[in-house]
N, C-alpha and C positions, 0 to 999 in steps of 0.2 A: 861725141867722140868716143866717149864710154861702149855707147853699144856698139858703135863703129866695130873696134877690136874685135866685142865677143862674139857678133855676127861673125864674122872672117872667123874666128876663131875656133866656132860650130864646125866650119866646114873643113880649115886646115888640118882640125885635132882627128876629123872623123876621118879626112883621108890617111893621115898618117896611122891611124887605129887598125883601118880597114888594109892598108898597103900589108903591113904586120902580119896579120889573121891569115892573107893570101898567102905569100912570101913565104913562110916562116910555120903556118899552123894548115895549109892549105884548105882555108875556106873559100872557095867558089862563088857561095851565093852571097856575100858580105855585100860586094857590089852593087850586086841587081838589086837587094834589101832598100841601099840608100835612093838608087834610082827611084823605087816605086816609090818610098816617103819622101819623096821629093815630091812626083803625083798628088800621093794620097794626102799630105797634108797643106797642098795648095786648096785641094777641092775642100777640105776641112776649112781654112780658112775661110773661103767662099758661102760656105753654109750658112758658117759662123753668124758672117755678116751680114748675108740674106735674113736669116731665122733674128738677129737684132731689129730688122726692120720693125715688123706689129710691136713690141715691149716696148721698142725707142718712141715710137709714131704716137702711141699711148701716152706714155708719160710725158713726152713734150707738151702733150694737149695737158695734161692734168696738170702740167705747172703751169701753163700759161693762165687754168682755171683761177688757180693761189695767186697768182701773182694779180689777175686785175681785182679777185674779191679780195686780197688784204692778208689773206695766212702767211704767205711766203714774207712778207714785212713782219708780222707775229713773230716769226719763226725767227728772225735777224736780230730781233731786242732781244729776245733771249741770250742770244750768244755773242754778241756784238762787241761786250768787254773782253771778253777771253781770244775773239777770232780778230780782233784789234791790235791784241799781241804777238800773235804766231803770224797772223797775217797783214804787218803794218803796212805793206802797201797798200793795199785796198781799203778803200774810201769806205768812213763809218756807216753809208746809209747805201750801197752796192746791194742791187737784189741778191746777186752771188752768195752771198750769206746762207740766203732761206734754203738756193740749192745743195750747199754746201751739207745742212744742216740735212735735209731730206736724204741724202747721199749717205751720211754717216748713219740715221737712223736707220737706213735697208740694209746694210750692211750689219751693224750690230743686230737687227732682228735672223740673220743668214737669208733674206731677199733678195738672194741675185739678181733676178729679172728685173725688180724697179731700182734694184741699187745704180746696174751699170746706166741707165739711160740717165737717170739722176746726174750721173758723175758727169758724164760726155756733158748735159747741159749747163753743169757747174763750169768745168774749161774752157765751153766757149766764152763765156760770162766772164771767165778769168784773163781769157787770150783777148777779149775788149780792151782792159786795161795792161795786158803787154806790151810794152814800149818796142821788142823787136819780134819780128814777124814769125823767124823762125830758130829760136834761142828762147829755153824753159826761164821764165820767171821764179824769184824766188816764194811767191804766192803759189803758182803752178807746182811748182818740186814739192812744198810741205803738203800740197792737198793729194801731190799723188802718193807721198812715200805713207803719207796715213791710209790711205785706201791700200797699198801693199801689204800693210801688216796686217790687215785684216781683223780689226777688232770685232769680235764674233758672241753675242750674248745667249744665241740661241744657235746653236749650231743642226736649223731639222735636217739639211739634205744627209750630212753626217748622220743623224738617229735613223734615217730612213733606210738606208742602205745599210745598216747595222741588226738591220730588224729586218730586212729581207733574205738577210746573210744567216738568219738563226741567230741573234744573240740571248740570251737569256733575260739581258735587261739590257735594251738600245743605247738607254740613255747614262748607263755610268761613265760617257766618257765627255757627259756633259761637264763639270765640275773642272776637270784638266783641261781641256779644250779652254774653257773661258778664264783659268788660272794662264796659261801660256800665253795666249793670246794677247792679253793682259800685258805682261812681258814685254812681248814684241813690239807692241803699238809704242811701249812708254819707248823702248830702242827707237823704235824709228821716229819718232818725236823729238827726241835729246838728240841722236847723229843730228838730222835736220839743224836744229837750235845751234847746236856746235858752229855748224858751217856757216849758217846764218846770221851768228852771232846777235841771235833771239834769249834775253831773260828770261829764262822758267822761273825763277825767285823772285817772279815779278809777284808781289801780294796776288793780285787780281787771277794772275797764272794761277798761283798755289791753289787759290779758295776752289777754283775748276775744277781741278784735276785731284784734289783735296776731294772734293764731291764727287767726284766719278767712281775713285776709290772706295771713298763710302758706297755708293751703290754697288759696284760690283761685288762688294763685301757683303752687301746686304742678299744679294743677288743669293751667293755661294750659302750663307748661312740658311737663305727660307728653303731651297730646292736642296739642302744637304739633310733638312729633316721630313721632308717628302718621301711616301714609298718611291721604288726605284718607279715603278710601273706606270706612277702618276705624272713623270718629269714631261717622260716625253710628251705625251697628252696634253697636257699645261701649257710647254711652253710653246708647243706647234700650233693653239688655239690663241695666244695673247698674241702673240707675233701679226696670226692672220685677223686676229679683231681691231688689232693698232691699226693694220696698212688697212684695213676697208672704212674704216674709222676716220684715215687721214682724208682719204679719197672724200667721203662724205660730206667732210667736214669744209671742203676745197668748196664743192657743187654750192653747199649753204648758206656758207657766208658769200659766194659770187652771186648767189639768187637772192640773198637780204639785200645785197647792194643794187639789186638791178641789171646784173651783169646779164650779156644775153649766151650764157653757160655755154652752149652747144656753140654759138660761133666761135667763140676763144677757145676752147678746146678743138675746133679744125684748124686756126689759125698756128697756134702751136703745133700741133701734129705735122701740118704741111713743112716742119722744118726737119723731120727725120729720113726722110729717102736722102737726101743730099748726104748728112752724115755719113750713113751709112758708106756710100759709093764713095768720098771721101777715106773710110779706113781700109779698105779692100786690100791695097799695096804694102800697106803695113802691116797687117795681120800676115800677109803671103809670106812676109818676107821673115818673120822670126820666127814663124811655125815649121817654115822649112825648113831653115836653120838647125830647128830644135829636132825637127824630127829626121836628117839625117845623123847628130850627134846620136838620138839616143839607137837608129839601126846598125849604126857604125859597131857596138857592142864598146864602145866610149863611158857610157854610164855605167855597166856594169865593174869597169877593171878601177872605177873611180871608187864605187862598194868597195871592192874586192882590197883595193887600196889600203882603204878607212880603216877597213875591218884588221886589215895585217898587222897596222901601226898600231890602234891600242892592243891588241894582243901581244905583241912585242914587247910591251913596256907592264905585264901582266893586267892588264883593265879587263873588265868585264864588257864582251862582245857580245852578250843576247843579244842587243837592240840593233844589230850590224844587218839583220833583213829586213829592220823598216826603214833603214834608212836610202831604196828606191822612191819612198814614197815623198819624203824630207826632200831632199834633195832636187823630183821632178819636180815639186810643185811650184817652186819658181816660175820653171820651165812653161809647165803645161798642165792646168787646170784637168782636162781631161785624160791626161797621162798618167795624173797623182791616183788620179778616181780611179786607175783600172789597176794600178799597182794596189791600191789598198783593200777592193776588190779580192785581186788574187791572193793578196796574201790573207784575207780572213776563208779564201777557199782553202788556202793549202796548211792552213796553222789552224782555224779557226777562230770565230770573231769573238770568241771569249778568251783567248789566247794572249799573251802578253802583246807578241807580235799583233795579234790582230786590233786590240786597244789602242795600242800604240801607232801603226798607220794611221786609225780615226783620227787621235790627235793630232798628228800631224797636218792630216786633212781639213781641218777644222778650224787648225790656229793663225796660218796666213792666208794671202788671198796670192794670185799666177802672176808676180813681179813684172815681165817681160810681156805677159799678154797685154796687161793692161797698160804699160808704158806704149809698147804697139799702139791699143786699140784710144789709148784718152789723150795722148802726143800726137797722135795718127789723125785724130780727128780736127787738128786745130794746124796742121802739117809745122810742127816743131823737131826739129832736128837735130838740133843738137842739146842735147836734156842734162849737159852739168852735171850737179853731184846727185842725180836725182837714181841712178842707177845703184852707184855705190849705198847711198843710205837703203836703198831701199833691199839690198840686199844686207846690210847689216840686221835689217827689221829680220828678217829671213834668217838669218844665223842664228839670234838669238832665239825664236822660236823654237829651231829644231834643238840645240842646246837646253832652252829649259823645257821640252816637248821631253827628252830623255828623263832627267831627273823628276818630273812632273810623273811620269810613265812610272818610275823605280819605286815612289812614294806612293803610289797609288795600285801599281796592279801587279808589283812584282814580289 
């Protein structure tokens, strides 16, 4: 019902934005603008989900590898007391687990490509035990509003594009990036828990996320006494040795046991074209959305807004040009990407502003893409408090993404 509104709401706001501009400012081409991205980001969606086809086809087969040799059960005891609590529906001994677990690892290593295929396999697994067909379970909403906040240990696509931008050292906005992010993920966890009226003081809760803490801390602490120069390098080598490492390790133990490797990994694979073609409609339908709000010049007067009111109240407004970058990436994965982009063209990527977009970049993962693209896939429709939390995770980011920013680079 949630997205319900803000679908409708893309397109009310933008007409009314656009009515305006004509009327009143005599823009002309306002119109024609939203027309084309109306086009252009149907056929974007389209790609989308074509170009997921080989990464999805891939990784179905490589779970299906884990799951008949035993790692994907491995991978379940591990987490099995902690995902028992966040997620008491689901049964203690649910393969769902292992996906679940392989999903959070791509993602905190910044793996987009095996993270999303991971995810989609984890929902169908989850949408098994969904009692109604198309209404978000309360297992479904925590696993997605975690994957929205996008807990991010290694952020490469961010270093890469910071490095091709000319930065002097790519990787200083490592350290923020995974302090924010950090944040976000505990936000959208606690909103979730609130709603769900899920224990975090559960001992067993604590000792988890008690240890995650520690890691992340340990994380900050060894890459905070690394040259800058080494980060990058580092951590874009462990990331890629983990995931070739997982893979490996999948093949191994399926050939100790006998598995006959190569058939299970077709068996699996043959189940990704059908996703695919399943999210098509849904990705069409909030990209459009999104990409007539932002031609409408809608996003801009929402900046232009932000930036009035604390100046109003005498607050400090440097950070009022990255917050296009804040702001899309709810929205649109690849919208954040070209706002942050331009503004390290136009400020420079050693610029407060241009630090500042990376982190943004960095610290959540595209709210509405992937409610689209992981709802989409299982055709759930009406997704509960799954939008609101996960747009909390998202506030909180860009909030401590500023003051993370002020501490560090300004």
């Amino acid at each position: 019902m949630v997205l319900n509104f803000i679908w409708i709401g893309f397109f009310l706001v933008a007409f009314g934005v656009a009515a305006v501009k004509l009327l009143f400012l005599g823009d002309t081409e306002v119109f024609s603008a939203m027309v084309t991205a109306t086009f252009d980001m149907s056929e974007t969606a389209f790609e989308i989900s074509i170009g997921l086809t080989g990464v999805l086809t891939l990784w179905l087969g490589l779970m299906r590898v884990g799951e008949k040799g035993g790692m994907i059960a491995v991978l379940s005891k591990v987490v099995r007391p902690f995902f028992h609590r966040i997620f008491p529906e689901i049964p203690r001994d649910h393969p769902v687990h292992g996906s679940m677990v392989m999903n959070f690892a791509a993602n905190m290593l910044g793996l987009d490509n095996a993270a999303t295929p991971l995810g989609l396999k984890a929902m169908q697994e989850l949408q098994e035990l969904n009692p109604s067909d198309d209404t978000a379970s309360n297992a479904q909403i925590m696993f997605l509003v975690l994957n929205t906040s996008g807990l991010t240990l290694i952020p490469i696509s961010v270093m890469v594009y910071r490095a091709q931008m000319g930065a002097a050292n790519p990787s200083d906005v490592f350290l923020p990036i995974l302090i924010t992010t950090f944040f976000s993920t505990m936000a959208g966890l606690i909103s979730v828990a609130v709603v769900q009226r899920i224990n975090l003081f559960d001992k067993v809760v604590m000792a988890y996320l008690g240890g995650l803490t520690a890691f992340i801390a340990g994380i900050i602490l060894y890459f905070s006494r690394l040259p800058q120069e080494q980060v990058a390098s580092l951590s874009t080598l462990i990331a890629n040795v983990l995931l070739f490492g997982v893979i490996t390790v999948f093949i191994l133990m399926a050939a100790v046991r006998r598995v006959n490797v190569y058939e299970a990994f077709i068996e699996g694979a043959k189940e990704g074209f059908p996703v695919v073609i399943k999210i098509i409609p849904y990705l069409v339908a909030i990209l459009v959305g999104i990409g007539v709000f932002r031609a409408s010049g809608a996003m801009d007067m929402l900046v232009a807004g932000i930036g009035w009111g604390f100046a109003a109240v005498g607050m400090n407004t440097d950070f009022i040009e990255a917050l296009p970058t804040a702001l899309m990436k709810p929205l649109s994965g690849s919208g954040a990407r070209g706002m942050m982009v331009d503004a390290m063209q136009t400020h420079g990527a050693d610029s407060f502003i241009g630090r500042l977009t990376s982190t943004f970049q960095g610290s959540t993962d595209t709210t509405f893409y992937i409610i689209a693209l992981y709802f989409g896939s299982v055709s759930i429709r009406n997704t509960r408090h799954a939008v609101v939390c996960g747009l909390i995770a998202d506030g909180t980011a860009i909030v401590a993404g500023i003051l993370v920013g002020y501490l560090f680079f300004y």
